[in-house]
C-alpha positions as a Markdown table, in Angstrom:
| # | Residue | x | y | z |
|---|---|---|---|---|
| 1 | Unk | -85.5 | 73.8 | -42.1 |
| 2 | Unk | -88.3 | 73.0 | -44.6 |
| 3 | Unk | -88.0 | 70.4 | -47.3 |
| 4 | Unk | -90.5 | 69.9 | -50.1 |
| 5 | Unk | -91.8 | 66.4 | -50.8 |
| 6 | Unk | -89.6 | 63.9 | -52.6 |
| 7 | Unk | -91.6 | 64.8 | -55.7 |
| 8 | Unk | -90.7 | 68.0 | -56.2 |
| 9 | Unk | -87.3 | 68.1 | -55.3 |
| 10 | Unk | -85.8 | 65.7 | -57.7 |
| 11 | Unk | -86.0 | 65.7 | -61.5 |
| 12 | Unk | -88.4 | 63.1 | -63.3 |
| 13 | Unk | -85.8 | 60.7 | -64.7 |
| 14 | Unk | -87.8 | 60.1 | -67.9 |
| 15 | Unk | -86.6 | 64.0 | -68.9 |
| 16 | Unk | -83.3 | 64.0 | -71.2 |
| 17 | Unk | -80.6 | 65.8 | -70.2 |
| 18 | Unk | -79.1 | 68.6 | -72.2 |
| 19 | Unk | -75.9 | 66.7 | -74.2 |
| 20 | Unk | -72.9 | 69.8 | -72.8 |
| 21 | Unk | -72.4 | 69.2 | -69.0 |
| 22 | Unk | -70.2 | 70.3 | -66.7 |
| 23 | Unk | -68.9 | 68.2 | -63.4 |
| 24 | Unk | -68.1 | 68.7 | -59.9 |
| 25 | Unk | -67.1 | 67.0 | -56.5 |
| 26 | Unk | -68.3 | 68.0 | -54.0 |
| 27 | Unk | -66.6 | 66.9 | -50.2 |
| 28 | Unk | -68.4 | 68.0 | -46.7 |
| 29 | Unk | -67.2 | 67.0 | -43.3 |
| 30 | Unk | -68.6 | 67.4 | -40.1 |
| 31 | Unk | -66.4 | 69.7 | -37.7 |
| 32 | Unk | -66.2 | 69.8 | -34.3 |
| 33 | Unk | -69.2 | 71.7 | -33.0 |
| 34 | Unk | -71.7 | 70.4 | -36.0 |
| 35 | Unk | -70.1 | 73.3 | -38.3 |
| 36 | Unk | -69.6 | 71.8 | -41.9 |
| 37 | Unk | -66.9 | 72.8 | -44.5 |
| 38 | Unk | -67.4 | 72.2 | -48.0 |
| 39 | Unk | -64.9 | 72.0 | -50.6 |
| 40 | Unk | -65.6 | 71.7 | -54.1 |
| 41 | Unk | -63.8 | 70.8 | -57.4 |
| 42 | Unk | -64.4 | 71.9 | -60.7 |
| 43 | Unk | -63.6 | 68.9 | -62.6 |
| 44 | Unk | -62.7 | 69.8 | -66.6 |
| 45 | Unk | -60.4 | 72.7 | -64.9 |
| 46 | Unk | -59.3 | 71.8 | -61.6 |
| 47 | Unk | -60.1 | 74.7 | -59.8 |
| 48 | Unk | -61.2 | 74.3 | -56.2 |
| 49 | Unk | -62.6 | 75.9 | -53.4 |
| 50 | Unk | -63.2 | 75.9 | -49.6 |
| 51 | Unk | -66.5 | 77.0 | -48.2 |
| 52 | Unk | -68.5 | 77.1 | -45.0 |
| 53 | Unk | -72.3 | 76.8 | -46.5 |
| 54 | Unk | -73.9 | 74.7 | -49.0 |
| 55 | Unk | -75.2 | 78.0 | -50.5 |
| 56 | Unk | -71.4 | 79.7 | -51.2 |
| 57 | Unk | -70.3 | 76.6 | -52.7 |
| 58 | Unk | -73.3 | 76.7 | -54.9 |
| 59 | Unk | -72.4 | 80.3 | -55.3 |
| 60 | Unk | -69.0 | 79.6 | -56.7 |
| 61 | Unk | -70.0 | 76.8 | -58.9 |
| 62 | Unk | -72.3 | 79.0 | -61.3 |
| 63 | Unk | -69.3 | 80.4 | -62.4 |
| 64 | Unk | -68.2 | 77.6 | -64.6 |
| 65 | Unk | -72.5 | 77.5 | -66.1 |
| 66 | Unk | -72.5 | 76.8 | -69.6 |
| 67 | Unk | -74.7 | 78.7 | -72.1 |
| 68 | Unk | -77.2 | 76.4 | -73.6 |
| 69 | Unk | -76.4 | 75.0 | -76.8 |
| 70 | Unk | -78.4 | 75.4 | -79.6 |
| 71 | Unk | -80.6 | 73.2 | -81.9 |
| 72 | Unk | -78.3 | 72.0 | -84.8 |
């Protein structure tokens, strides 16, 4: 697998952050035979899920995006 540099990968801290948020945890563990299981927690609802890839909990998670607020 193929990462980009440091750089590009991470968001410049000096950027603000759009004021409505939404928050998740997110647990992996290592299994027996280097497989991983992910579960993940939407935090305001408390919904949850089990996954095995990084890319279905991701999946799951952008059902909870929020619509971008508007300028007041």
């Amino acid at each position: 697998m193929q990462h980009e540099p440091a750089e590009e990968r991470f968001m410049d801290k000096t950027k603000h952050l759009p004021k409505q948020q939404t928050t998740f945890l997110v647990r992996c563990w290592l299994l027996p035979g280097g497989s991983r299981r992910y579960q993940v927690r939407h935090v305001q609802s408390g919904q949850e899920a089990q996954t095995d890839s990084l890319e279905a909990a991701l999946d799951w998670m952008e059902q909870f995006r929020l619509e971008p607020s508007k300028p007041e």
